[in-house]
C-alpha positions in Angstrom: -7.1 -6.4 -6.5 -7.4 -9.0 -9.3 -11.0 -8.8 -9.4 -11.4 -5.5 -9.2 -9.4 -5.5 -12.4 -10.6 -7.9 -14.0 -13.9 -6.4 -13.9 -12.8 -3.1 -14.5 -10.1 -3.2 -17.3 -11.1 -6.5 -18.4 -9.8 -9.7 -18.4 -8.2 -12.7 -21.2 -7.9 -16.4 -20.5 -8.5 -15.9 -17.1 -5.8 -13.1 -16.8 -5.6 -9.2 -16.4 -6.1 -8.1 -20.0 -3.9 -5.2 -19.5 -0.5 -6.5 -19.1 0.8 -2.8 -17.4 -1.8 -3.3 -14.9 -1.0 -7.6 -14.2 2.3 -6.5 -13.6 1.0 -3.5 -11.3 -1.0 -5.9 -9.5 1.3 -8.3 -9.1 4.3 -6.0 -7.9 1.7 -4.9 -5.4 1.1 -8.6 -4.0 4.5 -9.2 -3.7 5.1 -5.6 -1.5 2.0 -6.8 0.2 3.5 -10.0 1.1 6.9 -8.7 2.0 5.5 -6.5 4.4 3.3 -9.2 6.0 6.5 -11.3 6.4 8.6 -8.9 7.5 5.7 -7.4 10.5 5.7 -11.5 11.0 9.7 -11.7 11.6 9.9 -8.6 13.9 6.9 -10.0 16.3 8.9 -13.1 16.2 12.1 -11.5 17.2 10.2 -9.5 20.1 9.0 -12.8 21.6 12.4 -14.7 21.4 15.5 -13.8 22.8 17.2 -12.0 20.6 17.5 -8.0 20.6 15.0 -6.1 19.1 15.4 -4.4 15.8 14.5 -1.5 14.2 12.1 -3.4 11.7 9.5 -1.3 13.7 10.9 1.9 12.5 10.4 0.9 8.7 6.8 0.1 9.2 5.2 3.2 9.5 7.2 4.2 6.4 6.9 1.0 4.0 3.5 0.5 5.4 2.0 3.9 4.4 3.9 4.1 1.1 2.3 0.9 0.0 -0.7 1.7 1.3 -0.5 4.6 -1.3 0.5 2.4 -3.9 -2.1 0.2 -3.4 -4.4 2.6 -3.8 -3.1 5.0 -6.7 -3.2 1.3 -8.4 -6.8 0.7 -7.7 -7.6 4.0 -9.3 -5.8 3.5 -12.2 -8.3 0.4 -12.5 -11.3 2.1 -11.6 -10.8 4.9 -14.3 -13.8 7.5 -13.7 -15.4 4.7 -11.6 -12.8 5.9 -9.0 -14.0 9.4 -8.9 -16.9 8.6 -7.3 -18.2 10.4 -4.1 -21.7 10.4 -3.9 -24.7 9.7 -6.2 -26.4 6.6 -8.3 -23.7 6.3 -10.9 -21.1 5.1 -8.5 -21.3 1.7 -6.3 -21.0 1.6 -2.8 -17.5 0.1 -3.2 -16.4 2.4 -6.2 -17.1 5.7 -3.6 -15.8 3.6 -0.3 -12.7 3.5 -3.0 -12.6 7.2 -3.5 -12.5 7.7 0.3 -9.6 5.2 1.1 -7.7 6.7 -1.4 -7.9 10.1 -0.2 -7.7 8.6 3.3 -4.1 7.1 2.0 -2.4 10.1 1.6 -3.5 11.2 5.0 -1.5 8.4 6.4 1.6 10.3 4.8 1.4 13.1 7.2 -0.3 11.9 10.7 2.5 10.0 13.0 4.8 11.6 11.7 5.1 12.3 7.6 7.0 10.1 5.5 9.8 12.9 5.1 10.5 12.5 9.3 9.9 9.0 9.3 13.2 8.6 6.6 14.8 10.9 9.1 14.6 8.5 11.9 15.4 5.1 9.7 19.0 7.1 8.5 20.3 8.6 11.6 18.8 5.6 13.8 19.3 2.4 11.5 21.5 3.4 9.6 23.9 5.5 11.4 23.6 8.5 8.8 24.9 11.6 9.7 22.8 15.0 10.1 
């Protein structure tokens, strides 16, 4: 994501120019690396002895929504680049962007959308009420 904006929105003394978008990109890393950990503790707690959790219940949700994120934000770097579907003024990778951004908010609804997926995290996690 950093070079992407770097090249796209530009970049000052080796850093992001915009300083909206560094802070977008690095909220983003640090949601990227909190999932990673937290997939990493879950797999560790199904190999030990321990009972499982319901860390696997959160994934589909936390997983998608970032996904979403992640890809709203590389839009917002793109600009027009991002619009790109087919034809000579768009890269390979500006178009291949276009497509996994659309693809992102089909995550939202296959397995189950995001709406039943907070459903099953409050009643089965949490112990919510209906």
């Amino acid at each position: 994501m950093d070079a992407w904006a770097k090249e796209y929105v530009g970049e000052v003394d080796g850093r992001i120019a915009d300083p909206a978008i560094r802070d977008a990109v690095t909220e983003q890393r640090i949601g990227d690396d909190a999932y990673q950990l937290t997939i990493r503790r879950s797999f560790e707690e199904a190999t030990s002895s321990q009972a499982p959790s319901f860390l696997s219940s959160m994934f589909k949700l936390y997983g998608t929504e970032q996904n979403m994120r992640r890809n709203d934000l590389l839009m917002s770097i793109l600009g027009t680049q991002g619009l790109g579907w087919a034809g000579d003024g768009f890269t390979g990778a500006e178009r291949g962007s276009t497509r996994g951004w659309l693809r992102s908010k089909a995550n939202s609804i296959e397995g189950g959308t995001s709406e039943i997926q907070r459903n099953i995290i409050a009643k089965r996690v949490l112990g919510l009420p209906d």
